[in-house]
C-alpha positions in Angstrom: 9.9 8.9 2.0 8.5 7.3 5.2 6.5 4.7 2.9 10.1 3.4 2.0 11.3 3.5 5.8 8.5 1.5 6.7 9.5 -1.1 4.0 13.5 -1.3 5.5 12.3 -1.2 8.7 10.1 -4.1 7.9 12.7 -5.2 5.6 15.4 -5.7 8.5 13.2 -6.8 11.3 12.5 -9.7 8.8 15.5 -10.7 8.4 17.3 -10.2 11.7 14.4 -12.1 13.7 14.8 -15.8 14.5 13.1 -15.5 17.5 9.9 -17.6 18.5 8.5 -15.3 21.2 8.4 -11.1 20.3 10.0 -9.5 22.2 10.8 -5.5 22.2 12.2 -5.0 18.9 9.2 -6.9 17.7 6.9 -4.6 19.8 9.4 -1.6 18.0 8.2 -2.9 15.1 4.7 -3.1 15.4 4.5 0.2 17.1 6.3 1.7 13.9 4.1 -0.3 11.2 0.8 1.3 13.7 2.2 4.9 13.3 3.0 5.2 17.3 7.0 6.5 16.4 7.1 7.3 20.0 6.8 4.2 21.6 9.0 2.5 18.4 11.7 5.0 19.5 11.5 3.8 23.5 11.6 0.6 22.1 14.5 0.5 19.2 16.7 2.8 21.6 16.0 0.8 24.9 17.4 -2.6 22.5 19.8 -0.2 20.8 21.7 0.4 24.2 21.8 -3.4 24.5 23.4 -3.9 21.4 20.9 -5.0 19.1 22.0 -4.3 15.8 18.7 -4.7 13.9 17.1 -1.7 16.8 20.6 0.4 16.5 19.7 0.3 12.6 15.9 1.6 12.6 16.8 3.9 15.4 19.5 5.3 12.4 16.6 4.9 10.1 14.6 7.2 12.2 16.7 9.8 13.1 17.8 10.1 9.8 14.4 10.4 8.0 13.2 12.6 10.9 
């Protein structure tokens, strides 16, 4: 199950980014793909709150695989 969050997550992030420099969904990414869910969570919900829709969606992601 987390093997097929990992791929949506990276699935998303993919195609939501069009930006040249990373920024903190990026780092929210990367944190995720590493295994550090905690700092992926600060990350996704800090850009969730500012209306990111590809962060609100992993954050989703998250709290609905656990």
């Amino acid at each position: 199950m987390r093997a097929m969050l990992k791929v949506v997550i990276v699935a998303v992030s993919l195609a939501t980014s069009g930006q040249a420099v990373a920024g903190p969904f990026q780092d929210g990414n990367n944190a995720f793909a590493r295994g550090d869910l905690e700092t992926a969570y600060k990350l996704f919900r800090s850009e969730a709150e500012r209306g990111h829709a590809g962060a609100q969606f992993n954050l989703g992601l998250m709290y609905n695989f656990g």
